[in-house]
C-alpha positions in Angstrom: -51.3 -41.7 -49.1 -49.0 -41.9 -45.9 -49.4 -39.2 -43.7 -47.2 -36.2 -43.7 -45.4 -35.3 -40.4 -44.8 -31.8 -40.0 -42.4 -30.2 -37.3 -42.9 -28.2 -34.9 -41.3 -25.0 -35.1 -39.2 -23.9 -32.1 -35.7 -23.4 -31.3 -33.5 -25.2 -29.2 -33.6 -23.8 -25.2 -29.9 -25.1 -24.8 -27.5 -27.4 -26.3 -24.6 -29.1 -24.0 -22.1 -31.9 -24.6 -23.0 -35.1 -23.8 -24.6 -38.0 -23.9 -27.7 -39.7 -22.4 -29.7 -36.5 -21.0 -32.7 -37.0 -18.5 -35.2 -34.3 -17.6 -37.1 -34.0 -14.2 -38.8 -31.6 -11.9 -39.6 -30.6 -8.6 -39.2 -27.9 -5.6 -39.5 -25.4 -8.3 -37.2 -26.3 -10.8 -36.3 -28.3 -13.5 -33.3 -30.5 -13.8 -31.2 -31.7 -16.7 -28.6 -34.2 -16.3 -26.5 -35.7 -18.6 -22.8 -37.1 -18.9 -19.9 -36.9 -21.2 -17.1 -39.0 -20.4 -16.8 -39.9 -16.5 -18.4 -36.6 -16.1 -22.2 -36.5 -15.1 -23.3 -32.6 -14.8 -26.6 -30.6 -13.7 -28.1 -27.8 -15.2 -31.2 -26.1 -13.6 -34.1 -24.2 -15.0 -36.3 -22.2 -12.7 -38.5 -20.4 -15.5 -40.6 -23.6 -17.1 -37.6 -24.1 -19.2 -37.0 -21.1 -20.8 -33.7 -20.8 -19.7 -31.1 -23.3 -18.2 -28.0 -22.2 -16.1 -24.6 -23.2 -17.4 -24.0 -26.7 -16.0 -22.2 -28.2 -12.8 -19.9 -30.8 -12.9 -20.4 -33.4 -10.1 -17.9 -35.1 -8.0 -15.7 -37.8 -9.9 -16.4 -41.2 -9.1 -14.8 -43.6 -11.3 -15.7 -44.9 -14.7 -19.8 -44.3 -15.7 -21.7 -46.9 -17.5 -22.7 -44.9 -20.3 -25.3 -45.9 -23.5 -27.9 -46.7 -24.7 -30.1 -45.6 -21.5 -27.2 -46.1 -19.4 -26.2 -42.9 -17.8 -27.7 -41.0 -14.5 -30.9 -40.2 -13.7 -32.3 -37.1 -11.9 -35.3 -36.6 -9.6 -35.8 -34.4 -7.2 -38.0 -33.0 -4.5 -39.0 -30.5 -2.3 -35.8 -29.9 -0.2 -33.5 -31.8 -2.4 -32.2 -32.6 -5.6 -30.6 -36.0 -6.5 -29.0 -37.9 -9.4 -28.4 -41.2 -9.7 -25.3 -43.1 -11.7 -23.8 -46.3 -11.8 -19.8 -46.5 -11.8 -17.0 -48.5 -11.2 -13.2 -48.2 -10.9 -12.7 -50.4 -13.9 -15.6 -49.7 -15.8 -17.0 -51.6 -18.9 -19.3 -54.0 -17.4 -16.4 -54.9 -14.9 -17.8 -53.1 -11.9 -20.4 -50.9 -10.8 -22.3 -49.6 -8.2 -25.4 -47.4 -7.8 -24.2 -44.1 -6.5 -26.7 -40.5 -5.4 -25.4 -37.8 -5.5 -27.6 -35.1 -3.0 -27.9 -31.2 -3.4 -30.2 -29.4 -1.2 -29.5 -25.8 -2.9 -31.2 -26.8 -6.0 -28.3 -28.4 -7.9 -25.4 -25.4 -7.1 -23.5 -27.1 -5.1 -23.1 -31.5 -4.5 -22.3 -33.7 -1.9 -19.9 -36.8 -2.6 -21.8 -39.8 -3.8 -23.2 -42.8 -1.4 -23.8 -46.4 -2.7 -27.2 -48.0 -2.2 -26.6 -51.1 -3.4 -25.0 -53.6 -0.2 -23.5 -55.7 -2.7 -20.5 -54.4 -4.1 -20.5 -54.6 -7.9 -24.0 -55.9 -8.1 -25.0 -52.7 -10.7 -22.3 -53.4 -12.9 -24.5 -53.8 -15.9 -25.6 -50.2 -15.8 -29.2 -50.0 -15.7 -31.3 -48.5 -13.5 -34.2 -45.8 -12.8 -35.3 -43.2 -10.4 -38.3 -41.7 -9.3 -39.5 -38.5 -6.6 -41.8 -36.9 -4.7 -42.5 -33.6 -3.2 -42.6 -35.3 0.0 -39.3 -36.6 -0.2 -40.1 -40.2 -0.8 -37.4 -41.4 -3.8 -36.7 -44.6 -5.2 -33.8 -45.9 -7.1 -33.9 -49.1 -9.3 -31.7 -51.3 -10.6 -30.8 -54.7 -12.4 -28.6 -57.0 -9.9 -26.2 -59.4 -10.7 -25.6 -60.4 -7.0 -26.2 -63.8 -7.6 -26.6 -66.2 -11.3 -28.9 -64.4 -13.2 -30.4 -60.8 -13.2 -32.6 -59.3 -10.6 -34.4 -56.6 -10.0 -33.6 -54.6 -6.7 -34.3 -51.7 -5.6 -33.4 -49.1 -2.3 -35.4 -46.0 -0.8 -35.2 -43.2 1.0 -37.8 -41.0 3.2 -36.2 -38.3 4.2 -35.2 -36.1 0.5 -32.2 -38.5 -0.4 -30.5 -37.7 3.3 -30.1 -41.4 4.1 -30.7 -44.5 2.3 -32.4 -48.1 3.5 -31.0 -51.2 2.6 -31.2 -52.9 -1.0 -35.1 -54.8 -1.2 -35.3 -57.4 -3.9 -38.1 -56.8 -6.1 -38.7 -59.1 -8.6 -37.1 -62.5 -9.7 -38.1 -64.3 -13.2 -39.4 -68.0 -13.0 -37.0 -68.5 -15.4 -34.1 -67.2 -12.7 -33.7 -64.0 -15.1 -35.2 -61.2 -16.5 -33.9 -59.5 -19.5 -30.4 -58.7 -19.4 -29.8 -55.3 -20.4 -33.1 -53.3 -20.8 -33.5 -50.6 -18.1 -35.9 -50.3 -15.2 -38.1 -47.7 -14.9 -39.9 -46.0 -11.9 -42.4 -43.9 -10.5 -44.4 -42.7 -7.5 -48.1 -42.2 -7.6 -49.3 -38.9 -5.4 -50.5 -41.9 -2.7 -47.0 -42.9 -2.6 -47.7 -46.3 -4.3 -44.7 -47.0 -6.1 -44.8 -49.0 -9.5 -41.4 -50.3 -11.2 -41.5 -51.7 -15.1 -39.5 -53.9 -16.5 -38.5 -56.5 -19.4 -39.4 -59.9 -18.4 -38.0 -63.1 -19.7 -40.1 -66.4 -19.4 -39.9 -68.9 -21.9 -38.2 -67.3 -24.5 -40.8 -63.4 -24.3 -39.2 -60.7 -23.1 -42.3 -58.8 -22.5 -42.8 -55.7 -20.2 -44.4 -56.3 -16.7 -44.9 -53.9 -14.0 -44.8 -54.6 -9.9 -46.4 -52.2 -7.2 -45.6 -51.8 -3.7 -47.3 -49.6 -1.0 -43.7 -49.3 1.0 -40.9 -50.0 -0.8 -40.4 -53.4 1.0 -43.1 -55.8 -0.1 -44.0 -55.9 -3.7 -47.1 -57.4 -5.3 -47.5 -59.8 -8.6 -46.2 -58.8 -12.0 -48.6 -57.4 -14.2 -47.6 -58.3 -17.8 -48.2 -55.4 -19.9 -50.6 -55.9 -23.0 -52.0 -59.0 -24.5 -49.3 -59.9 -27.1 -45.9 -61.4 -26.6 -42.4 -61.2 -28.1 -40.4 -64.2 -28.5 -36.8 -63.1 -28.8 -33.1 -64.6 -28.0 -31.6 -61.4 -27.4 -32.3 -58.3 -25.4 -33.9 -55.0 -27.3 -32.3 -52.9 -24.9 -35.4 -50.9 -24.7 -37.3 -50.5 -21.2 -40.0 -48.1 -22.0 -41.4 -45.8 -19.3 -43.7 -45.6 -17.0 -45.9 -42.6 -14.8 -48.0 -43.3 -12.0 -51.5 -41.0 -11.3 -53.8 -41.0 -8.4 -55.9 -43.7 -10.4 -53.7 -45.6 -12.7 -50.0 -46.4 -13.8 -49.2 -45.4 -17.4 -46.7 -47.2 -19.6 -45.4 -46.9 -23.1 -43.1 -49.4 -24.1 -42.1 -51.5 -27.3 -42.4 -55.1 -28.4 -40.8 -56.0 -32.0 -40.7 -53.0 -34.4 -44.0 -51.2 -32.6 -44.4 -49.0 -30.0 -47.3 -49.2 -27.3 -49.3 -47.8 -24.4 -51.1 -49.6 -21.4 -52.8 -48.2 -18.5 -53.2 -50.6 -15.3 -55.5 -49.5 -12.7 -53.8 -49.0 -9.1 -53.9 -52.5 -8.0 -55.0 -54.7 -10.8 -54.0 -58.0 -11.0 -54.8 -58.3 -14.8 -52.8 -57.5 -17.9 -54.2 -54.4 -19.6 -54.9 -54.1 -23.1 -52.9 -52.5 -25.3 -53.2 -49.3 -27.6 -50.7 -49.4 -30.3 -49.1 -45.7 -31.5 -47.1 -47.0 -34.2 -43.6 -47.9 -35.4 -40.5 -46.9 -33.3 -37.7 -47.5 -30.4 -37.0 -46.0 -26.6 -40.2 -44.7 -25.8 -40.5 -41.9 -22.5 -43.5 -40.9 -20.8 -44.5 -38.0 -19.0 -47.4 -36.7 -17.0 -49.1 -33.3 -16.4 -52.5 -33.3 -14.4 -54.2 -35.6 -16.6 -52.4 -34.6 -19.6 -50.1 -37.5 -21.0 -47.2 -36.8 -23.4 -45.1 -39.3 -25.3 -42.4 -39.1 -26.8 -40.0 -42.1 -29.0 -37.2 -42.2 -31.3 -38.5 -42.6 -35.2 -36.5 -42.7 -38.6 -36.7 -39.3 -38.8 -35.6 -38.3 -35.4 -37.4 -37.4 -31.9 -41.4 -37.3 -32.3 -43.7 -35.7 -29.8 -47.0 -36.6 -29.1 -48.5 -34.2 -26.8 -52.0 -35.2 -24.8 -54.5 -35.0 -27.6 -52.5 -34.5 -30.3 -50.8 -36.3 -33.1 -47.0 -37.5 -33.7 -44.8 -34.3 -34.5 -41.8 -34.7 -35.4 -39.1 -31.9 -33.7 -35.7 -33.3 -34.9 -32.7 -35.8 -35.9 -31.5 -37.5 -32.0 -32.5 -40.8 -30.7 -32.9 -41.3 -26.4 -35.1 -38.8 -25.5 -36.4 -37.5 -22.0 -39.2 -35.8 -21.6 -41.6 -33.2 -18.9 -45.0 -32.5 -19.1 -46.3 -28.8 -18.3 -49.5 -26.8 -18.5 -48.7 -24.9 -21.3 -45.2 -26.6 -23.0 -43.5 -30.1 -23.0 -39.8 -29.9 -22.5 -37.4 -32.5 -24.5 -34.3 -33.3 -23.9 -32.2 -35.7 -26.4 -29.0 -36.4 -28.1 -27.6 -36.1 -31.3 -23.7 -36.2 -32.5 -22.3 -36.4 -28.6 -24.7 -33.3 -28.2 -27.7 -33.0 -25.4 -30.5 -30.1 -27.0 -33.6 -29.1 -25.2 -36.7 -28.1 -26.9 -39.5 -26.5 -25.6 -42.9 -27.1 -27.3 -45.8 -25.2 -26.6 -48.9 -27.1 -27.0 -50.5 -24.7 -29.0 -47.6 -24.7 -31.5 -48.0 -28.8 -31.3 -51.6 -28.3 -32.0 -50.9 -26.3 -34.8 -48.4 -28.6 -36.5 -51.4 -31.5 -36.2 -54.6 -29.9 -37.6 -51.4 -28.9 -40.7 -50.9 -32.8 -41.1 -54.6 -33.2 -41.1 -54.9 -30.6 -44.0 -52.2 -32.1 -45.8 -53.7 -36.3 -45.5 -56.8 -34.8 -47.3 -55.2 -32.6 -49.8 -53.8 -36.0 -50.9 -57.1 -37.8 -50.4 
């Protein structure tokens, strides 16, 4: 008998509208960001994500990629906040740029936008990622179309988002392309190593591979992620996500119809093997300690898996984002042009997965 999912109980923190919402957290707070229209906003949560303030509009700046994991990005750290967005004045593929916005009185009030990228109209295709930490170490990714092909490139900054150093190319496929239109994703380790994942393209498999770097400037091989492979003429237009711990880089990510995780030790030069979790799209990671929580869009909605705990489902909405904390995991997703946030505590979690357990052997 298949397994019945049961959701987890708990009412919606806040509900905004917009599209494309991404959670993150730092210098004591936790950020939402989302857009809708040309309009990317900010809310801020100071209690764990009880509560969120009513959100701030950021300075205009042209026409926002938007979709489908276009749309800003938020990290931030411990003097600053920033958010990253690609737009253009045309819009649409046309034109784009990588612009960061900077606050430094935790999201109140923003500075007008800088762009990263030294080739105008390199971002236009809209993807990109963004990663923190405390120290004020952030790192914005991106795939280029500066030259025939897509690239990945990426830009940094060492002083909390203040100034920026020039674009570094990352990563360039053997087959002069990597795949078109699935996002980047990025993260800092607590050593500062920074890892970037994205979906290759050689010979027809567009399979997740991951590159390290120790400063930002110099980047190591790419680590294919798992043992399989996925032989497809089109892009999925799925990136997965990635975390990176004092030991190890995490990544959940898809290939076909089935979602996976991988964990690469820091500095590995071998593909890890993979764990499979099951069927589903746009996976997002997030990390807590050594807790790991996952979360992906299924038919039925947003599912939560919370570190040592089963698949719960917690509602209709597809794109969700996702932070990890001692006693809750926040989720942030949309549904019908609308951005909700859910808090789950992990004891409610744990609840809903010793009732599915109950209910697989009621039905033997």
């Amino acid at each position: 008998m298949p397994a019945v999912l049961v959701a987890a109980a708990a009412a919606a923190v806040a509900t905004f509208a917009g599209l494309q919402p991404q959670l993150a957290s730092g210098g004591g707070a936790i950020y939402l960001t989302f857009a809708a229209d040309n309009v990317v906003s900010v809310a801020r949560s100071t209690d764990a994500g009880a509560t969120f303030t009513a959100p701030v509009a950021l300075p205009a700046a042209g026409a926002l990629s938007l979709g489908r994991r276009r749309g800003p990005r938020v990290a931030a750290t411990a003097q600053a906040v920033v958010v990253a967005a690609i737009a253009g004045a045309q819009g649409g593929g046309a034109d784009g740029d990588v612009l960061v916005y900077r606050s430094t009185d935790q999201g109140r009030t923003w500075a007008a936008p800088v762009v990263v990228n030294d080739v105008p109209g390199a971002a236009r295709e809209g993807m990109h990622g963004v990663a923190a930490t405390d120290a004020g170490l952030i790192v914005v990714a991106w795939l280029d179309l500066r030259q025939k092909g897509t690239r990945i490139y990426a830009a940094r900054s060492s002083d909390h988002g203040a100034t920026w150093s020039a674009d570094t190319l990352v990563y360039t496929a053997p087959s002069g392309s990597v795949c078109e239109c699935c996002h980047p994703s990025v993260a800092i380790g607590p050593d500062g190593r920074i890892a970037i994942m994205f979906r290759n393209q050689i010979d027809g498999r567009r399979d997740l591979y991951v590159v390290e770097s120790r400063d930002g400037v110099t980047f190591g091989p790419a680590i294919k992620q798992g043992r399989g492979s996925w032989t497809l003429e089109a892009c999925p237009m799925d990136g997965g996500a990635l975390v990176a711990g004092a030991a190890s880089t995490d990544a959940v990510w898809r290939r076909e119809a089935t979602l996976y995780t991988t964990s690469t030790a820091a500095g590995a030069a071998i593909s890890p093997v993979e764990t499979e979790i099951g069927p589903g799209q746009d996976p997002v990671i997030a990390l807590d300690g050594t807790r790991l929580d996952l979360a992906w869009t299924a038919a039925e909605g947003i599912v939560l898996r919370q570190a040592g705990g089963r698949p719960v489902p917690i509602g209709p909405g597809r794109f969700a984002s996702i932070v990890a904390l001692p006693a809750s995991t926040l989720v942030a997703y949309e549904h019908d042009r609308q951005v909700t946030i859910q808090r789950i505590a992990r004891e409610m979690a744990g609840r809903a997965s010793a009732a599915m357990a109950g209910a697989r052997r009621a039905g033997g």
